[in-house]
PDB file with SEQRES, HELIX, SHEET and CRYST1 records, atoms N, CA, C and O in Angstrom:
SEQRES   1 A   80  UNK UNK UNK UNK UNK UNK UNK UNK UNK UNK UNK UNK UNK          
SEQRES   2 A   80  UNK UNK UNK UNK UNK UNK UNK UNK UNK UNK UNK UNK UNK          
SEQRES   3 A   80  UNK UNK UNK UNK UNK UNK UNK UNK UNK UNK UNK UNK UNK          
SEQRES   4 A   80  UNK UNK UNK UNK UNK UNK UNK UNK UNK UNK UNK UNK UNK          
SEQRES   5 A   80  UNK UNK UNK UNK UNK UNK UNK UNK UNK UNK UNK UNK UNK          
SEQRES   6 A   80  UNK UNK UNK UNK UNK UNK UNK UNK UNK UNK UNK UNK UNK          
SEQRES   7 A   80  UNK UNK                                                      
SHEET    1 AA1 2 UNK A  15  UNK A  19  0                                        
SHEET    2 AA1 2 UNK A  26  UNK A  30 -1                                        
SHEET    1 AA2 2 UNK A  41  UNK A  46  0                                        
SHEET    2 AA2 2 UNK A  49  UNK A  54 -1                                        
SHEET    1 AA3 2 UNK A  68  UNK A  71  0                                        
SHEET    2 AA3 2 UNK A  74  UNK A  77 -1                                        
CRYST1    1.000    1.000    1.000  90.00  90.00  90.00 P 1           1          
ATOM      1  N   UNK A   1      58.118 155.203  35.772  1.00  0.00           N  
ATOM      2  CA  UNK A   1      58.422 154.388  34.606  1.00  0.00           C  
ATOM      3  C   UNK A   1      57.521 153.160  34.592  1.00  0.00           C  
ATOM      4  O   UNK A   1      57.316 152.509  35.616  1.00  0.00           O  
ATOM      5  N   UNK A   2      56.857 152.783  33.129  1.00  0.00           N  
ATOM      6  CA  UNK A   2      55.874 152.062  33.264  1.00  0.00           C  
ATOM      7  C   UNK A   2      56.904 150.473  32.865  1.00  0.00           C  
ATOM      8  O   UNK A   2      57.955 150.576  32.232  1.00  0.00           O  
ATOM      9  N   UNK A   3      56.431 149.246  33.305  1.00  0.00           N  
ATOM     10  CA  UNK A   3      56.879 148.144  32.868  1.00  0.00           C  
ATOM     11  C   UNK A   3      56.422 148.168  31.503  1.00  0.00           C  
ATOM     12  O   UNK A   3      57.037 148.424  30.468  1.00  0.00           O  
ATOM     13  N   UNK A   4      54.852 147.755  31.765  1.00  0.00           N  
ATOM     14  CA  UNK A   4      54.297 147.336  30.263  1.00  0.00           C  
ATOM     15  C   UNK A   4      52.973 148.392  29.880  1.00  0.00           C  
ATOM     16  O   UNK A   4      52.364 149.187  30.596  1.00  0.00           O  
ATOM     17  N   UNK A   5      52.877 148.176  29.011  1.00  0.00           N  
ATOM     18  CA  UNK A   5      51.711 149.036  28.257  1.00  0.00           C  
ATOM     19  C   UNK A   5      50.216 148.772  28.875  1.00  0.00           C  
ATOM     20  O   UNK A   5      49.796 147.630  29.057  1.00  0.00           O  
ATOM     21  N   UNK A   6      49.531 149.834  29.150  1.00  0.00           N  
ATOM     22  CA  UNK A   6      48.352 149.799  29.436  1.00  0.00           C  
ATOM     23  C   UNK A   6      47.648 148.802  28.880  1.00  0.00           C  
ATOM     24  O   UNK A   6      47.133 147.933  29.584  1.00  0.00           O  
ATOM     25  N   UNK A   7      47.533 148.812  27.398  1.00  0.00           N  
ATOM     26  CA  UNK A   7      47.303 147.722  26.508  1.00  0.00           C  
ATOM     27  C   UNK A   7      48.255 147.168  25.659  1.00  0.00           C  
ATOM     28  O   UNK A   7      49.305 147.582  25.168  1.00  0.00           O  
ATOM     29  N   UNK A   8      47.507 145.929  25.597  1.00  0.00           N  
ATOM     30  CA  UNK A   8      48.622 144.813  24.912  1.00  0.00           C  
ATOM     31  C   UNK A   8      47.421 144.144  23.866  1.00  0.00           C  
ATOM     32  O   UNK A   8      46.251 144.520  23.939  1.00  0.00           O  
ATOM     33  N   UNK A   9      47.921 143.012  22.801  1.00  0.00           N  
ATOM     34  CA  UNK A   9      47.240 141.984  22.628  1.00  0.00           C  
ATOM     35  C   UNK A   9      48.159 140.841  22.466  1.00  0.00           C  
ATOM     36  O   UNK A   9      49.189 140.613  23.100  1.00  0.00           O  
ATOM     37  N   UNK A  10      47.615 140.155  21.508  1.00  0.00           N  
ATOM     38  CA  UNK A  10      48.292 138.910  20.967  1.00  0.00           C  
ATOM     39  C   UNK A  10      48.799 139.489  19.217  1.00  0.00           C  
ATOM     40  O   UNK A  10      48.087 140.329  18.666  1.00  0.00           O  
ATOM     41  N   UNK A  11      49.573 139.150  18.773  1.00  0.00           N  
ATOM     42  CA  UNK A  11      50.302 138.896  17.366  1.00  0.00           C  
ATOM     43  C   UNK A  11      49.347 138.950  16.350  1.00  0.00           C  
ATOM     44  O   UNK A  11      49.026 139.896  15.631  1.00  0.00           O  
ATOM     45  N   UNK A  12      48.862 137.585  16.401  1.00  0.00           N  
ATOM     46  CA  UNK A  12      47.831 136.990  15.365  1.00  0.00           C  
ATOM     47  C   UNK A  12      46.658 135.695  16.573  1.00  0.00           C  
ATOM     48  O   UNK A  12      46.490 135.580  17.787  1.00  0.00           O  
ATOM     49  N   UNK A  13      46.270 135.176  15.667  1.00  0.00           N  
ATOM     50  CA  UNK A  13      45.308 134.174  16.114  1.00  0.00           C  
ATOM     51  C   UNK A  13      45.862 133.318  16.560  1.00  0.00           C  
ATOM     52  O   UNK A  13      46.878 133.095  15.901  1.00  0.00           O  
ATOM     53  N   UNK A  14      45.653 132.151  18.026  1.00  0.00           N  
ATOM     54  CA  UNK A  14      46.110 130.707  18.322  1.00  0.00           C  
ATOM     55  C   UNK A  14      44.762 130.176  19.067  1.00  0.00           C  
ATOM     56  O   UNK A  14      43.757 130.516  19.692  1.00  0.00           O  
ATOM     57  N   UNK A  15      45.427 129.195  18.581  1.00  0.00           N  
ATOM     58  CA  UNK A  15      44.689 127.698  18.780  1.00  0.00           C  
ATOM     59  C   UNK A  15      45.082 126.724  19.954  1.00  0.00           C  
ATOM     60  O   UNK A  15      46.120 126.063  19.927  1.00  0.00           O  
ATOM     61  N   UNK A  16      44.272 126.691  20.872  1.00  0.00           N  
ATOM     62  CA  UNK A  16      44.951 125.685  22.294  1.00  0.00           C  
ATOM     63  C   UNK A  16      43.485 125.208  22.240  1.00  0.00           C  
ATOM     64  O   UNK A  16      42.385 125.761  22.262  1.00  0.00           O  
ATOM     65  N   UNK A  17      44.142 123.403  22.128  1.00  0.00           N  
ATOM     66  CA  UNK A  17      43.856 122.398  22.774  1.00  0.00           C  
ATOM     67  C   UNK A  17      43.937 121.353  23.681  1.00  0.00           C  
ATOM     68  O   UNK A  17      45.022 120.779  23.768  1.00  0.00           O  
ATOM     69  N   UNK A  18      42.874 120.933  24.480  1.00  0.00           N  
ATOM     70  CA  UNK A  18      43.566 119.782  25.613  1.00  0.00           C  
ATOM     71  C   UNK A  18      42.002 119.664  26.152  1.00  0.00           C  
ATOM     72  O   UNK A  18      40.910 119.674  25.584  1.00  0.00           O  
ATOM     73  N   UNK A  19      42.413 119.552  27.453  1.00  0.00           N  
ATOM     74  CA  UNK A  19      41.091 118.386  28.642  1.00  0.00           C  
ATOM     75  C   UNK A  19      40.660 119.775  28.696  1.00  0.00           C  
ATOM     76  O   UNK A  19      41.319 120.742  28.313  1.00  0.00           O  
ATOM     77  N   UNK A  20      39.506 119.787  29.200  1.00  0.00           N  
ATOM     78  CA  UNK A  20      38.599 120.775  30.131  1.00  0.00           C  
ATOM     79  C   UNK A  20      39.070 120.882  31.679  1.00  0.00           C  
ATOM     80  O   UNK A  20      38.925 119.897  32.404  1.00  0.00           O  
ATOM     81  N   UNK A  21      39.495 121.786  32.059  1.00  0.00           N  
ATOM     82  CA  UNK A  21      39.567 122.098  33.565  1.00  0.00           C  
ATOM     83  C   UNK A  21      38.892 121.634  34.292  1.00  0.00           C  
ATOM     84  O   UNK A  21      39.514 121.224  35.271  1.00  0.00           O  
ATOM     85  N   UNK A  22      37.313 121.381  34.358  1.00  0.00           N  
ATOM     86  CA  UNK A  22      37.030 120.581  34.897  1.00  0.00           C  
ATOM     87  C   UNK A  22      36.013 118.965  34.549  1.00  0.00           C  
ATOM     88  O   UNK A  22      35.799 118.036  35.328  1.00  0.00           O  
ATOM     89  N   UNK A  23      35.670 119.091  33.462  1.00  0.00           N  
ATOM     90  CA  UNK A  23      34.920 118.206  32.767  1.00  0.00           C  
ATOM     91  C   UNK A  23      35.776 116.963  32.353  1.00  0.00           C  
ATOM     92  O   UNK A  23      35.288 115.837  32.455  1.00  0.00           O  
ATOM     93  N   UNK A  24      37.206 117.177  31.828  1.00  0.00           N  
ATOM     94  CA  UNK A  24      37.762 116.046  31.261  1.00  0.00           C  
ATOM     95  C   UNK A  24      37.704 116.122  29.991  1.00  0.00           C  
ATOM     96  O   UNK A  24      38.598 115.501  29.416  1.00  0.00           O  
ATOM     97  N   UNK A  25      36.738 116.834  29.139  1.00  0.00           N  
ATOM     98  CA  UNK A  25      36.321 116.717  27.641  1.00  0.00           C  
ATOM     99  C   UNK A  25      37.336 117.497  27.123  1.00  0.00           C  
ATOM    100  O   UNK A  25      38.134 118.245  27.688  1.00  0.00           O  
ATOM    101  N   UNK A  26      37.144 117.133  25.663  1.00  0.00           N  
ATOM    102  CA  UNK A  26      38.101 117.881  25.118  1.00  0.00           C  
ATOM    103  C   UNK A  26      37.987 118.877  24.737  1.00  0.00           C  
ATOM    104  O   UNK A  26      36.866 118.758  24.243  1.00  0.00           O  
ATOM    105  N   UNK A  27      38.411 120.356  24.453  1.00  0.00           N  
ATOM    106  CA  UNK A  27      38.202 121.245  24.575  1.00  0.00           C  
ATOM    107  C   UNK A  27      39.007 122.236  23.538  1.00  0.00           C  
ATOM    108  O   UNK A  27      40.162 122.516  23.857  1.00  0.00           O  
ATOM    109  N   UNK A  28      38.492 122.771  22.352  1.00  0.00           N  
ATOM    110  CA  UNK A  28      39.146 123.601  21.865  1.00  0.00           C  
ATOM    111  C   UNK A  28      38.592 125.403  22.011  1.00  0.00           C  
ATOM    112  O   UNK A  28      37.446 125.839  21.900  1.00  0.00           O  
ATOM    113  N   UNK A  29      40.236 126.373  22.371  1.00  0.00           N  
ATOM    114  CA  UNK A  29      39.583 127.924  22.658  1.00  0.00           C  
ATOM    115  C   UNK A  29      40.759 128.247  21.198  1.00  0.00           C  
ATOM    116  O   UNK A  29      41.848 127.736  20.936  1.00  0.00           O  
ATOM    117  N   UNK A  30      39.873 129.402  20.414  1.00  0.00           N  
ATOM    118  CA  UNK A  30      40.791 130.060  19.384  1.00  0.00           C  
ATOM    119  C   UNK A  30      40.602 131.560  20.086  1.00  0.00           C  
ATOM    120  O   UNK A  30      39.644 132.273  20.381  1.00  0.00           O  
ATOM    121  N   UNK A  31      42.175 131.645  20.196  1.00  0.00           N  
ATOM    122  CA  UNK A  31      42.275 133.213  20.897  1.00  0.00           C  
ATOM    123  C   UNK A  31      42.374 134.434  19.355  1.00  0.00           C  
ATOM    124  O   UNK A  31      42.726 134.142  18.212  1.00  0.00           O  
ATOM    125  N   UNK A  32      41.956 135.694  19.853  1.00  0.00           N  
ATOM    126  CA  UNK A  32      41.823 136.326  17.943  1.00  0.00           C  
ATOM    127  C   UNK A  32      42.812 137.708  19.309  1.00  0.00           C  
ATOM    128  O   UNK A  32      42.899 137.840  20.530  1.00  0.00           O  
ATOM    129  N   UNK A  33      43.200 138.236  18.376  1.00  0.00           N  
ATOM    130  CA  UNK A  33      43.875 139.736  18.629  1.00  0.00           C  
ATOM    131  C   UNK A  33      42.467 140.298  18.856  1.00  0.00           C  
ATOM    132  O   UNK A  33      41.376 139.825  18.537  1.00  0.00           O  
ATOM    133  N   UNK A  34      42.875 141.783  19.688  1.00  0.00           N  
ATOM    134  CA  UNK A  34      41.656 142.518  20.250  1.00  0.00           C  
ATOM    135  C   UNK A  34      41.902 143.799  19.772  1.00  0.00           C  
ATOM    136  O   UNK A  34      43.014 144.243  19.488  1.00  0.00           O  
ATOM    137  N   UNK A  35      40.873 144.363  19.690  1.00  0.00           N  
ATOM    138  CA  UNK A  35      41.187 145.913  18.997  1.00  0.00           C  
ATOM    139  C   UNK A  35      41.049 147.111  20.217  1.00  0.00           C  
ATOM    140  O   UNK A  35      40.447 146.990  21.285  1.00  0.00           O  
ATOM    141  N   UNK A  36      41.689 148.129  19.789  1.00  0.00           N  
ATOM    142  CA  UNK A  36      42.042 149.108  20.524  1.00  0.00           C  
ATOM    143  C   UNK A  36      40.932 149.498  22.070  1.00  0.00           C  
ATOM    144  O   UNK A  36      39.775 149.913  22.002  1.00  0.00           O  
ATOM    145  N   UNK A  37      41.555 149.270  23.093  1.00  0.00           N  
ATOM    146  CA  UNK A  37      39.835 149.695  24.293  1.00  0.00           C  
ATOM    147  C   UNK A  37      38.770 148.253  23.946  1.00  0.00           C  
ATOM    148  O   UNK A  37      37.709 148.475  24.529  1.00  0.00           O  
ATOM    149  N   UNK A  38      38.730 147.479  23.530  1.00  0.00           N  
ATOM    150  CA  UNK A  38      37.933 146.512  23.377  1.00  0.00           C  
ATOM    151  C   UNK A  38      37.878 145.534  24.469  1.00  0.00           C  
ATOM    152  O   UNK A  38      36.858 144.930  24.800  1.00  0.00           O  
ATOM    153  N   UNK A  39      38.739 145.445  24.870  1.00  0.00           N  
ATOM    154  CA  UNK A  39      38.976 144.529  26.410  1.00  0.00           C  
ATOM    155  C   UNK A  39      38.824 142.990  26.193  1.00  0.00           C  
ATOM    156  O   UNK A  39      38.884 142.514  25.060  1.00  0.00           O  
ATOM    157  N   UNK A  40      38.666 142.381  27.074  1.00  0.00           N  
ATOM    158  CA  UNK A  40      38.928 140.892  26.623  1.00  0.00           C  
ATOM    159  C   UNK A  40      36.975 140.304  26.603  1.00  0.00           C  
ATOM    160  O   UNK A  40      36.216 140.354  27.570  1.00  0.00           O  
ATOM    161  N   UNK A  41      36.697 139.887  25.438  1.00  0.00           N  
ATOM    162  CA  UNK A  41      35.591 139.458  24.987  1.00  0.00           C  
ATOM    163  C   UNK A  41      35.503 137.784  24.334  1.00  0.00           C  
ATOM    164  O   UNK A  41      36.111 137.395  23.337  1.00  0.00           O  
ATOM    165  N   UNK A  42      34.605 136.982  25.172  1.00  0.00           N  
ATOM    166  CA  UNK A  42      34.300 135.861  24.619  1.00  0.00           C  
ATOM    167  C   UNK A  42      33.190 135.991  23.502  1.00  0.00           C  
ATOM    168  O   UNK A  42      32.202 136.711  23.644  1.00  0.00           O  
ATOM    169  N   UNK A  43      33.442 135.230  22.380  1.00  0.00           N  
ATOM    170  CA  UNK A  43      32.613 134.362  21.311  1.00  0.00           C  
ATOM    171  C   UNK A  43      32.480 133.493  21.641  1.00  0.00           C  
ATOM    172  O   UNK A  43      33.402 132.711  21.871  1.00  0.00           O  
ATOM    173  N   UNK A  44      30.869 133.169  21.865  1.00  0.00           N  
ATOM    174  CA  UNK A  44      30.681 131.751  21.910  1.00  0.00           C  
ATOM    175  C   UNK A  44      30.123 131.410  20.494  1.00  0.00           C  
ATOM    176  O   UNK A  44      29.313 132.214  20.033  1.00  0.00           O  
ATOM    177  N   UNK A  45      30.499 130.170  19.644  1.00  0.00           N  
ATOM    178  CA  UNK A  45      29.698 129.122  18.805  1.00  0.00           C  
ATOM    179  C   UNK A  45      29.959 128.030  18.822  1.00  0.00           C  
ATOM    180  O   UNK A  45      30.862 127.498  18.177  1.00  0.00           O  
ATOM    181  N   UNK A  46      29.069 127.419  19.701  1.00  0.00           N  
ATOM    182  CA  UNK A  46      29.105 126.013  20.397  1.00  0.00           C  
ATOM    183  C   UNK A  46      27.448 125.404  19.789  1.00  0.00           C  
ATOM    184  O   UNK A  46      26.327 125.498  20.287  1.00  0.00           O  
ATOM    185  N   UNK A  47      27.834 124.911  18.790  1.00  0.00           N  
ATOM    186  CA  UNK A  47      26.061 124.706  18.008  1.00  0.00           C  
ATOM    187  C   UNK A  47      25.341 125.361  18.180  1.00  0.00           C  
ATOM    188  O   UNK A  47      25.737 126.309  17.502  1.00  0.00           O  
ATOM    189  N   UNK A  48      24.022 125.811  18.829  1.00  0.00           N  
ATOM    190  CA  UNK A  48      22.762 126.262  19.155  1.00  0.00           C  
ATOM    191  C   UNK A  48      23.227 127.713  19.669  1.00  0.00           C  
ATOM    192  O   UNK A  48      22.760 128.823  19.413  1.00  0.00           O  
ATOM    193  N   UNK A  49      24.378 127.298  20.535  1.00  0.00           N  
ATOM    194  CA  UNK A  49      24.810 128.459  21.868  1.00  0.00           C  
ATOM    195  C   UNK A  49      25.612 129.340  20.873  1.00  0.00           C  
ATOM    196  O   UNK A  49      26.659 128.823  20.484  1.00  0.00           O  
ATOM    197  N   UNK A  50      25.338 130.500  20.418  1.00  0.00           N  
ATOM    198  CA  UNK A  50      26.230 131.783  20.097  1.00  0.00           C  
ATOM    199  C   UNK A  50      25.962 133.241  20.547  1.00  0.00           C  
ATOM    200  O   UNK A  50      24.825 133.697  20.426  1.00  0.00           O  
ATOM    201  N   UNK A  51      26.768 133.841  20.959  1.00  0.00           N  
ATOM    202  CA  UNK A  51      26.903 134.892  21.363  1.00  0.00           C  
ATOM    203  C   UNK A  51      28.012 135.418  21.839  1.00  0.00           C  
ATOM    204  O   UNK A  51      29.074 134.862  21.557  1.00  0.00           O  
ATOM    205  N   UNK A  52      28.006 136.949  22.904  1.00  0.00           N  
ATOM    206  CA  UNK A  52      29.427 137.410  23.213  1.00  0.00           C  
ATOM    207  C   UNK A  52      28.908 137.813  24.571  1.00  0.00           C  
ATOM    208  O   UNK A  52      27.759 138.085  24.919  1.00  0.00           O  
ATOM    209  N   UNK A  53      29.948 137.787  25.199  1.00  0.00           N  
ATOM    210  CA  UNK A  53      29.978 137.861  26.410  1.00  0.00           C  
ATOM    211  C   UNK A  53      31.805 138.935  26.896  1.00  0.00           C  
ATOM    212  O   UNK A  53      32.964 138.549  26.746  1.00  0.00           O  
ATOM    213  N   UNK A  54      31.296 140.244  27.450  1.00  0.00           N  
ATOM    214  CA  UNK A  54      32.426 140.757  27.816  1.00  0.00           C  
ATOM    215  C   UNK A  54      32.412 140.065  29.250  1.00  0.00           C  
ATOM    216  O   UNK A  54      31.563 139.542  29.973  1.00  0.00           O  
ATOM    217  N   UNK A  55      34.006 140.366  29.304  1.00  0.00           N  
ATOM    218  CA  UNK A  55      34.882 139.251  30.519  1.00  0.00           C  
ATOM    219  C   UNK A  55      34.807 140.918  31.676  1.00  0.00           C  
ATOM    220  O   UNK A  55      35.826 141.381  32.190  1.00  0.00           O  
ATOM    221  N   UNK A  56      33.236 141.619  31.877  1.00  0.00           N  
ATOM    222  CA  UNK A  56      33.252 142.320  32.481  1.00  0.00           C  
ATOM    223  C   UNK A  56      32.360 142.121  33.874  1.00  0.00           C  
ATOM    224  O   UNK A  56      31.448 141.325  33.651  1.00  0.00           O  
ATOM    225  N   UNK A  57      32.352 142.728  35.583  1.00  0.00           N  
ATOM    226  CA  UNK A  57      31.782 142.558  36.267  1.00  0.00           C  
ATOM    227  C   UNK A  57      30.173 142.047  36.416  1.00  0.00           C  
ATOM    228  O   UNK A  57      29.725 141.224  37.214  1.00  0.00           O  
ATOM    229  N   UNK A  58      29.327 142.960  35.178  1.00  0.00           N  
ATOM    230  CA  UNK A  58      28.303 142.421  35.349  1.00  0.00           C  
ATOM    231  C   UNK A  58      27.376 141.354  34.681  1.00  0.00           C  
ATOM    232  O   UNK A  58      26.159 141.219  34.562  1.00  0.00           O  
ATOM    233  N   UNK A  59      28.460 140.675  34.305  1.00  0.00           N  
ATOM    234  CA  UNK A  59      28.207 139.086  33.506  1.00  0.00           C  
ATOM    235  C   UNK A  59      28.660 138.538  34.646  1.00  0.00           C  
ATOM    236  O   UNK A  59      28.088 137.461  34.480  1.00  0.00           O  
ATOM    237  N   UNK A  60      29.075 138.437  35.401  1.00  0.00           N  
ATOM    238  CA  UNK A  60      29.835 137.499  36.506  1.00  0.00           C  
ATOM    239  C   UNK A  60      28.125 136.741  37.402  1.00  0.00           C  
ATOM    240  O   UNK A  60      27.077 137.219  37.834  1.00  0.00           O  
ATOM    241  N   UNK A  61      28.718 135.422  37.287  1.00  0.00           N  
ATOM    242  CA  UNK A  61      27.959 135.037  37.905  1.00  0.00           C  
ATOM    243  C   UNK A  61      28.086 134.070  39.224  1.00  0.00           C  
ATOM    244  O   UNK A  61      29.044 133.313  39.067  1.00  0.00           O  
ATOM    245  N   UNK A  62      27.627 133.925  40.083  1.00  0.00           N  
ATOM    246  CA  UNK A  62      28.552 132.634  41.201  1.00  0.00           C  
ATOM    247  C   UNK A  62      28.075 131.333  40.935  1.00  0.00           C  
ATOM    248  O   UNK A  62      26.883 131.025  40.923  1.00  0.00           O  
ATOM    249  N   UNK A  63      28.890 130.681  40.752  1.00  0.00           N  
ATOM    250  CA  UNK A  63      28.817 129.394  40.677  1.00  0.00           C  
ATOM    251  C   UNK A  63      29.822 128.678  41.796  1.00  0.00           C  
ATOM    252  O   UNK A  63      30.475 129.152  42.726  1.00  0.00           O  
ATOM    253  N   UNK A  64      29.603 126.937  41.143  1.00  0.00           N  
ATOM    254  CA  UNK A  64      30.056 126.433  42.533  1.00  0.00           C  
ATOM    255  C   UNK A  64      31.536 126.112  42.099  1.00  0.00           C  
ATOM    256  O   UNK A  64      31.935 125.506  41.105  1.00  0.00           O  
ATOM    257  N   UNK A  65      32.181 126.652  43.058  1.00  0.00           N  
ATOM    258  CA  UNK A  65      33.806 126.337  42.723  1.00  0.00           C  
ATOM    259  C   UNK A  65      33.937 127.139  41.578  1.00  0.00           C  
ATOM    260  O   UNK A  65      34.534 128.110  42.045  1.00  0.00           O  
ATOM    261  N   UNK A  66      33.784 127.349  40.489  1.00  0.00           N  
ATOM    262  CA  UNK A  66      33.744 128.200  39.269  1.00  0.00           C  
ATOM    263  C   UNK A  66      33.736 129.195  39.250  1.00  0.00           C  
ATOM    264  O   UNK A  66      33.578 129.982  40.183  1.00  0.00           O  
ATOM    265  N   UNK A  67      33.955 129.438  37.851  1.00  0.00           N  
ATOM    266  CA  UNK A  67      33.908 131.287  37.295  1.00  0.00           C  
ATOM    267  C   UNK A  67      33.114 131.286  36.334  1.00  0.00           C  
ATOM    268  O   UNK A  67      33.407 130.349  35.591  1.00  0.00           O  
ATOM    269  N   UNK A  68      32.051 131.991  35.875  1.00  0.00           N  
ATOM    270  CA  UNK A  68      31.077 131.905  34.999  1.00  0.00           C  
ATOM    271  C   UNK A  68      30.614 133.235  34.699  1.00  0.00           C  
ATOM    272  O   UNK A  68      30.109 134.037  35.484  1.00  0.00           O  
ATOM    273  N   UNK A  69      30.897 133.403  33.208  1.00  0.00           N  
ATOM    274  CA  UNK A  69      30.332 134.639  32.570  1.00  0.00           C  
ATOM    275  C   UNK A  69      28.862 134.461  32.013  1.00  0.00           C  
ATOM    276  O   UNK A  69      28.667 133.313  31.612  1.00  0.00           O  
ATOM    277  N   UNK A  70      27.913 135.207  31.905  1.00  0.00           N  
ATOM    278  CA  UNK A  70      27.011 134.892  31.349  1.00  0.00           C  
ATOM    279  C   UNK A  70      26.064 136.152  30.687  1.00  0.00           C  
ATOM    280  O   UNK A  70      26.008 137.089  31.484  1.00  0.00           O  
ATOM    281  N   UNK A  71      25.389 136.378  29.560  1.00  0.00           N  
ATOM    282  CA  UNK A  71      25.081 137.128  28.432  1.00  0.00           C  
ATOM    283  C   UNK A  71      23.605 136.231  28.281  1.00  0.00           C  
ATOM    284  O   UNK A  71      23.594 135.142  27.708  1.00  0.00           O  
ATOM    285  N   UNK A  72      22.615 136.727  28.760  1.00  0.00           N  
ATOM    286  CA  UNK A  72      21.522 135.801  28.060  1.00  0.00           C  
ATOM    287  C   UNK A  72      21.242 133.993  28.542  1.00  0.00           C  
ATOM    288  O   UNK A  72      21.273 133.343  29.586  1.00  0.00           O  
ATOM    289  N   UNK A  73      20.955 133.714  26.996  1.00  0.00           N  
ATOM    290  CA  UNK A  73      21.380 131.506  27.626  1.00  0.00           C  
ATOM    291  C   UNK A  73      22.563 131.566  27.456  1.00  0.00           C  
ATOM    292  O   UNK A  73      23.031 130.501  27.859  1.00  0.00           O  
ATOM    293  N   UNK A  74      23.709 132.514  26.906  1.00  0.00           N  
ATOM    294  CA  UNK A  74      24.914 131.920  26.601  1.00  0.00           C  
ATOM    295  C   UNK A  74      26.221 132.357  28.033  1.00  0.00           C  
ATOM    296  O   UNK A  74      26.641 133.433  28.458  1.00  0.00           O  
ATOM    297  N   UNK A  75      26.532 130.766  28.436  1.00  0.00           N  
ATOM    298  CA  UNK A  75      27.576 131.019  29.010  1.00  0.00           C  
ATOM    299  C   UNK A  75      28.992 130.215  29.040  1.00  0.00           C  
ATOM    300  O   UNK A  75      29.291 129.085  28.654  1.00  0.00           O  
ATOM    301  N   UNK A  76      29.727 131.237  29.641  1.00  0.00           N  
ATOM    302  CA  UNK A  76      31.119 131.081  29.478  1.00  0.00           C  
ATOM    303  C   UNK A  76      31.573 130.810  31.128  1.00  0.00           C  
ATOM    304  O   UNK A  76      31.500 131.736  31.936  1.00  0.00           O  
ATOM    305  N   UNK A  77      32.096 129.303  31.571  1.00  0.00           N  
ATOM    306  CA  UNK A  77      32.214 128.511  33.200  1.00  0.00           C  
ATOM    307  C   UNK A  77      33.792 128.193  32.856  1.00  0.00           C  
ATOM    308  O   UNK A  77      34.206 128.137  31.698  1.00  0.00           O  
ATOM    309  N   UNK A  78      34.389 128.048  33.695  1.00  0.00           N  
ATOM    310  CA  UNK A  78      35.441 126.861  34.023  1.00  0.00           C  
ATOM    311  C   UNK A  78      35.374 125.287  34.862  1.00  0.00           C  
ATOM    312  O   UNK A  78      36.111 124.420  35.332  1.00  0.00           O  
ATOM    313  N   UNK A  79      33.861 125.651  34.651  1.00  0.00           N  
ATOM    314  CA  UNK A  79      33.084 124.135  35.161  1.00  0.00           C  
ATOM    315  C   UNK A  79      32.637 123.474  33.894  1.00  0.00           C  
ATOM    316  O   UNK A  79      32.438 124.013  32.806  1.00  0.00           O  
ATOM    317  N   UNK A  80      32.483 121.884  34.310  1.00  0.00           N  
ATOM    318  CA  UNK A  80      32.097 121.043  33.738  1.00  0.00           C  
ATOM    319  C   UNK A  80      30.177 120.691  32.914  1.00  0.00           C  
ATOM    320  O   UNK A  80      29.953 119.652  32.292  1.00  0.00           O  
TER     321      UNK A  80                                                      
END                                                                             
């Protein structure tokens, strides 16, 4: 007997704001529903910086103390 579903998403769209994990800045992420097998995928449009980045092994990059996805120049850290 399974708990939960292989896949899940979210409802609709949300909006979380606050500090940066590690920067202090302020920081807005808009989460969107995901479509079927699509898996969890960042959008970046941060002025200049746009692109996508899947939240998959070989975007992973090491950083210090951090987690960092990266696609090209565009990346996605939990660093400052």
């Amino acid at each position: 007997m399974r708990m939960f579903p292989l896949q899940c998403t979210i409802g609709c769209s949300v909006v979380v704001e606050g500090q940066g994990l590690h920067s202090g800045k302020e920081v807005r992420v808009t989460l969107f529903p995901g479509k079927v097998n699509q898996g969890i995928v960042f959008r970046v449009l941060c002025g200049e910086r746009k692109g996508v980045i899947p939240a998959l092994f070989p975007y992973a990059v090491l950083g210090y103390r951090s987690t960092l996805l990266k696609n090209g120049e565009v990346i996605v850290a939990t660093e400052g």
